[in-house]
N, C-alpha and C positions, 0 to 999 in steps of 0.2 A: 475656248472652254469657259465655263461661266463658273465662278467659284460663287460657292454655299458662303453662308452668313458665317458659319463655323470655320471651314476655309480662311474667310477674311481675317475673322479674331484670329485666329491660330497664326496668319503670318506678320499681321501685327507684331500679337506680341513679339514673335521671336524676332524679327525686327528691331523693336526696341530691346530685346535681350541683349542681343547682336552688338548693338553699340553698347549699352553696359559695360558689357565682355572687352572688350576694346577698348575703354574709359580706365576697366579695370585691372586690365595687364598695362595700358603705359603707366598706367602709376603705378602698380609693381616694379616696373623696370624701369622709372625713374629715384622707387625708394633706395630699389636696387644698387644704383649708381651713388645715390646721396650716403649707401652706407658704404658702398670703397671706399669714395675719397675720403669720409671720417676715420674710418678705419685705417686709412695711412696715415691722416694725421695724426691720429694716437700713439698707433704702433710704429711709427718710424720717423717721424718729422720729431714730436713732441719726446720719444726715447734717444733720439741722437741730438738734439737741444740739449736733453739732459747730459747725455753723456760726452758731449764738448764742455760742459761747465765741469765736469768732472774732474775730463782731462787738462781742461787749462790748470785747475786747481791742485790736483795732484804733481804737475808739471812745475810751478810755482813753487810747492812744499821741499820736491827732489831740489829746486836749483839752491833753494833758502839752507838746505841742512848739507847739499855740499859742499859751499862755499864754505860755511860755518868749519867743515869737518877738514876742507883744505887749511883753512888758519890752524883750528887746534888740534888736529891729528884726535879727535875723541873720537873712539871704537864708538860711543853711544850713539851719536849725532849721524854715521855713518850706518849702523841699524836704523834708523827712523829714514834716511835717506833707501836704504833697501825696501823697508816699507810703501813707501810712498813708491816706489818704484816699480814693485809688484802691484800696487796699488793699481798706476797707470793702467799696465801692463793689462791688467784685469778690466778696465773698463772698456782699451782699446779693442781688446778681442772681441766684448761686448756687441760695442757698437759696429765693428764690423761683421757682423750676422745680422743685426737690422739694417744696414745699409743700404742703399738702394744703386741704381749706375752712378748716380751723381754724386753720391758722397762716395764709394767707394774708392777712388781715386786720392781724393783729400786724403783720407784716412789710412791709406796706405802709402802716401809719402809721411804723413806723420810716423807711422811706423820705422819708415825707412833711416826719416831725421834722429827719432828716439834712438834707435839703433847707432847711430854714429856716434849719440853723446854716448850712450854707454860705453861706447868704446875710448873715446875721449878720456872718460874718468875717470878707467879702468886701465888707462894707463898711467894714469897723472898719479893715479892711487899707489902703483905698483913702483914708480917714482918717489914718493914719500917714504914709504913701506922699505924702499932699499937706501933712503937717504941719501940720494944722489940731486948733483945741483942739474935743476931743469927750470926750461924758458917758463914762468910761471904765467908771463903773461903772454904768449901765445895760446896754451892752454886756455884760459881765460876768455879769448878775443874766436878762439874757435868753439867754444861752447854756447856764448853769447850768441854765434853766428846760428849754431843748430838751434838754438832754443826760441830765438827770435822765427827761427822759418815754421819751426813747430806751431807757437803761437800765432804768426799769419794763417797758416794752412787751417786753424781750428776757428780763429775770427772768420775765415775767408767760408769756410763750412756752415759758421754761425749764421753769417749774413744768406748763404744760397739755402739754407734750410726754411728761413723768414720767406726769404723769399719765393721758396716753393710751397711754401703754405701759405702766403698771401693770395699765389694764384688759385690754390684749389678752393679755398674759403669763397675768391671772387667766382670761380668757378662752379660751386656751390650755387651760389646770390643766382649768377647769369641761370642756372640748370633750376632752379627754384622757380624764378621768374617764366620763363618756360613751360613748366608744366603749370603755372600756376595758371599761364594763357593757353593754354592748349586743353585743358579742364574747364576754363568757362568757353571756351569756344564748343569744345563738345557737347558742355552740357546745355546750351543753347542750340545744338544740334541736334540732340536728344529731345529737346521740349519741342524745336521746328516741327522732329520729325514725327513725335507723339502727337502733335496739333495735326500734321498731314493725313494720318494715318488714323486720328479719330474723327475729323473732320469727311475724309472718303468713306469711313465706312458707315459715320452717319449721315450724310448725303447718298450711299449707296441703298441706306435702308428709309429714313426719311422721303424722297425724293417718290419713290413709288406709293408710300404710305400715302402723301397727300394726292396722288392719283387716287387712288382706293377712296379716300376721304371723299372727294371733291364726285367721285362716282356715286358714292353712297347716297351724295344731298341730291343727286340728277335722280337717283331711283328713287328716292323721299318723296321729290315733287312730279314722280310721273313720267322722268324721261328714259326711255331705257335704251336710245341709242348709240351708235357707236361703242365699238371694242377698246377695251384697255392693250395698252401695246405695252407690257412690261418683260423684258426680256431677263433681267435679272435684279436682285439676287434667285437662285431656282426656285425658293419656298415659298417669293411672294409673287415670283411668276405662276406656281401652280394654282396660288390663290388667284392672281387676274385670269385664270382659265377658269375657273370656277366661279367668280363673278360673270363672265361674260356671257358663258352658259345660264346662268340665272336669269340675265338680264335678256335672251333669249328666251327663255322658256317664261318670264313677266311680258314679254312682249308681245308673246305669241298672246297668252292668257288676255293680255289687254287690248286686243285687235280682235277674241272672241268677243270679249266683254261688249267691245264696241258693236263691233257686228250684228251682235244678241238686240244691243238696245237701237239698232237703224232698224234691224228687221220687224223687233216689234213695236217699232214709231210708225214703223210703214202699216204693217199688220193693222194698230190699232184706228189710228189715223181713219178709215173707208168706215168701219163700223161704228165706229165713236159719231162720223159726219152724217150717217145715215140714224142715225138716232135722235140727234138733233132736230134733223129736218122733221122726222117722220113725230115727233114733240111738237114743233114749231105746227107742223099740219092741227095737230090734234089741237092746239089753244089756239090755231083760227077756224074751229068747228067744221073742218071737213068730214071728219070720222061721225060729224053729230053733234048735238048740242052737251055744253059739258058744263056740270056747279063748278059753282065759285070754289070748291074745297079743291075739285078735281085741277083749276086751273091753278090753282097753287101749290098741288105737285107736281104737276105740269113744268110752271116756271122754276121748281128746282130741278127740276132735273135738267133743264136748259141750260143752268148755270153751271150746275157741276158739269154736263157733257163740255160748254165752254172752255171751262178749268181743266179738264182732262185733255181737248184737243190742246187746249195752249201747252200745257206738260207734253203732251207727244211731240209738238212741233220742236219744241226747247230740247228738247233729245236728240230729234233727228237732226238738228242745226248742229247741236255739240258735236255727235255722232262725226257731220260731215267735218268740222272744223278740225277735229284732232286727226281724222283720217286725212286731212291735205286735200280732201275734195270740193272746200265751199267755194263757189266761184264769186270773185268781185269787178264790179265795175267803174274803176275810180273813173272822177272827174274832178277838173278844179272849182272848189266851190266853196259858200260863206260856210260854216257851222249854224250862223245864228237861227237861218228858218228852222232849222233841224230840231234844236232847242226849244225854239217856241212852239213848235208843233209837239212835241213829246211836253211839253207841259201845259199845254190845252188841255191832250188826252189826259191828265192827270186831275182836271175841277172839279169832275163830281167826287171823287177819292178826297179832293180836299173839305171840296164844302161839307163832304159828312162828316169830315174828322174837327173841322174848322181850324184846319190848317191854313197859317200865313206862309205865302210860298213867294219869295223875293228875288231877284236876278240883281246883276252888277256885270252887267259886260261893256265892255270898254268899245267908243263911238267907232273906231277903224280897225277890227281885225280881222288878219289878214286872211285872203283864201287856204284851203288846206286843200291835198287830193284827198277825196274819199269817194267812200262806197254810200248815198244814199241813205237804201234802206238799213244795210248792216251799222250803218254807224246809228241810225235812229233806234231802232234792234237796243245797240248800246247804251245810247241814252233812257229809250224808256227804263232798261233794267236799276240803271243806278239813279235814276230820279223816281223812279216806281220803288226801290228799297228803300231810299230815305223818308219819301212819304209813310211808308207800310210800318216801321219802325219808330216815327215819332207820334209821341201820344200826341189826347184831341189837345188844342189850342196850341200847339207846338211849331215851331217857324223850322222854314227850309229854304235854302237857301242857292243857288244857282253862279257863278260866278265864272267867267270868261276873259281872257284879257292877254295879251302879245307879252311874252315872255324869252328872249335872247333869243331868235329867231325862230321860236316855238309858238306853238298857241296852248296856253293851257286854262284847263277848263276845272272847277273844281266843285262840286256838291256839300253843301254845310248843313247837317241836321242837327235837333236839339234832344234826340233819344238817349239814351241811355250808354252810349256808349260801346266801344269792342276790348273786351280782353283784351290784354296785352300777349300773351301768346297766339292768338288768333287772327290779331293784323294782316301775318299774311297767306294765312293759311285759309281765312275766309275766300280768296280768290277759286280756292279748289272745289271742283263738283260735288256736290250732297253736304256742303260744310257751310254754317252757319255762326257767325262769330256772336250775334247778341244774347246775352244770357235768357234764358226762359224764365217766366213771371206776367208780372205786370206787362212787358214792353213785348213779349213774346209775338209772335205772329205766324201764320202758317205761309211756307213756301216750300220751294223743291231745291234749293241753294243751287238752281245753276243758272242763276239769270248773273251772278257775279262771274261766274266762269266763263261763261258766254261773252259776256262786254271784256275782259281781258283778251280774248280769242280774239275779239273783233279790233279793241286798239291794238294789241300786238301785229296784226294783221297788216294794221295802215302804217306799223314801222315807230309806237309810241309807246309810251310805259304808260300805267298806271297802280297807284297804293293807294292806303289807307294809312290812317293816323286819327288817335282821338283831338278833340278841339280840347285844350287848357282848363274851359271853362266847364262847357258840355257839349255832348253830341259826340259825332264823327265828323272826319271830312275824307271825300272819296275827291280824287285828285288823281287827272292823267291829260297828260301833252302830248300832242301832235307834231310833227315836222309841217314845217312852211314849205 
């Protein structure tokens, strides 16, 4: 199944939603966690800290105002000793409902030791109380006993409180650290996968766009074959169906077009050549003697039938050339008679213009295959356009010479110039790159399309390019 461009975004995004979502509940549930363990430490690590310093304290006050109350028998001293003892009393219970397993234990032998002094003192008291002689110092030496285990049991709590809160603190650190790598790893997992995911879907859509592009410049200059094979995304596969169909329905139109102008090359071609002759008859006075006026319509119209056969032929050549039907007869052979012979044909063109027409081909180059006539064909057309194009006393210039295994050959005139958008669009039939004016000239623009037809043909390129100085240079190589 081919998913739609809308498709694609849609599972994008939720893709990257996706991992959000997942970025955004572990850190939930690592805030989550970060707030237990503070939450213990407040409520219960950092309240039963407190309430050991309480009870050592209060513990301390009870031993200082008994002892005091065992010397002087003072009822006051042994109130403040009550005090401090409810005191206790009250923090112990305290702390034992914030407790946890670990303190509980502690905290309830402290309970248990408390309990024995009271009982201790509470007899020692009742002792006084009836003024009877008793061991003062065993009392003494068993109080010390409980009060000292009280005070272990509360240091012994003190230290395992520190130390349960050193670990959840490092616990903390180690759990911080953690998410702190598991959030950039994600979110480099999120950018990998936002680059992946933006990356395919514009390589999904790009990638047939310069199809379609690269089609368009083929239909610009005239080719319209082959099918675009775009299978998806579906909305630019219906468009390469509907290109292809176009380029079908131009191809068909430009196979009439061609058609049209063989048929009427052919057509014209018999009467064009019959009109000539039957002219030629008449200005050698077979029809009858004929004035001087007469034979000077005579000889234009010889010219123009000339010019119009040569326009038929140039059609019907083009005609065969794009249809695949012009036959060639390569041979290996120089270029250079070819050259000198198409600029012979070219003297009297110059000496009317008084054109200087110069060559520069180099003493050894190499054979090429070619076609003969077809490539003379070619050269008269771009030695006969630089001529046509440069004004009177204007140089032209011919130039030949072995080039990286190539022979290239290149034509320098001193006219006027080609646009810069026209360089290479003058190659194309009925198109003419020189501006009109002065340098204007009348042709039918396919003797340049014709000589492309024909170097393409022998397997070479040929452009254009204006000269720095002035002119044009028409330039195209051959294979050796």
């Amino acid at each position: 199944m081919r998913l739609s461009l809308f498709a694609r975004l849609v599972i994008g995004y939720l893709a990257v939603f996706a991992l959000l979502i997942a970025i955004s509940v572990y850190a939930i549930q690592e805030l989550r966690q970060f707030n237990v363990i503070t939450r213990a430490i407040l409520e219960k690590d950092s309240r039963v800290l407190d309430y050991e310093k309480k009870l050592a304290d209060s513990l301390l006050s009870q031993i200082r105002y008994e002892r005091k109350f065992v010397i002087t028998k003072d009822q006051a001293l042994y109130r403040e000793f009550l005090k401090f003892r409810n005191e206790f009393e009250k923090y112990l219970n305290s702390a034992l409902t914030v407790s946890d397993a670990k303190s509980a234990p502690l905290l309830n032998a402290v309970k248990q030791d408390h309990e024995r002094y009271k009982e201790l003192f509470a007899k020692e008291r009742e002792q006084i109380k009836a003024q009877n002689d008793y061991t003062q110092a065993w009392y003494k030496n068993e109080k010390d006993k409980v009060s000292d285990a009280i005070l272990a049991s509360l240091e012994r709590l003190q230290s395992e409180r520190h130390q349960d809160t050193y670990e959840k603190v490092r616990n903390l650190a180690e759990a911080g650290a953690r998410a702190q790598q598991m959030a950039a790893t994600m979110t480099v997992a999120a950018l990998v996968l936002i680059l992946a995911i933006s990356f395919m879907i514009t390589r999904s859509v790009n990638r047939p766009m310069t199809l379609l592009k690269n089609k368009t410049r083929e239909i610009a200059k005239g080719r319209f074959e082959g099918d675009l094979q775009i299978a998806a995304p579906p909305e630019i596969a219906e468009l390469a169906v509907a290109f292809n169909l176009m380029c079908h329905k131009l191809s068909m139109l430009d196979k009439m077009k061609s058609d049209l102008f063989a048929s009427m090359s052919h057509e014209l071609r018999t009467p064009l050549t019959s009109i000539k002759e039957g002219t030629g008859l008449l200005l050698d006075g077979v029809g009858g003697p004929t004035t001087e006026k007469q034979k000077k319509l005579l000889r234009i119209l010889v010219e123009e039938s000339n010019r119009l056969i040569d326009l038929v032929s140039s059609l019907l050549d083009l005609s065969k050339m794009e249809a695949g039907m012009m036959h060639y007869n390569f041979t290996k052979a120089s270029l250079v008679p070819l050259i000198r012979k198409a600029i012979d044909e070219m003297t009297p063109l110059l000496e009317a213009k008084e054109i200087q027409l110069e060559t520069d081909i180099a003493g050894a180059l190499p054979a090429v295959s070619l076609d003969n006539e077809r490539m003379l064909q070619a050269l008269r057309n771009l030695i006969g356009n630089a001529v046509k194009f440069t004004p009177k006393s204007g140089r032209v210039t011919v130039a030949a010479r072995p080039l990286d295994g190539k022979l290239k050959v290149s034509i320098h005139d001193t006219g006027p110039g080609i646009a810069a958008e026209n360089l290479n669009a003058i190659f194309d039939k009925f198109r003419q790159g020189h501006p009109q004016g002065a340098y204007s000239a009348n042709g039918t623009g396919l003797g340049l399309a014709i000589a492309k037809h024909v170097i393409s043909s022998h397997g070479g390129e040929i452009w254009a390019e204006n000269h720095p100085q002035r002119g044009s240079i028409f330039t195209f190589v051959l294979p050796c």
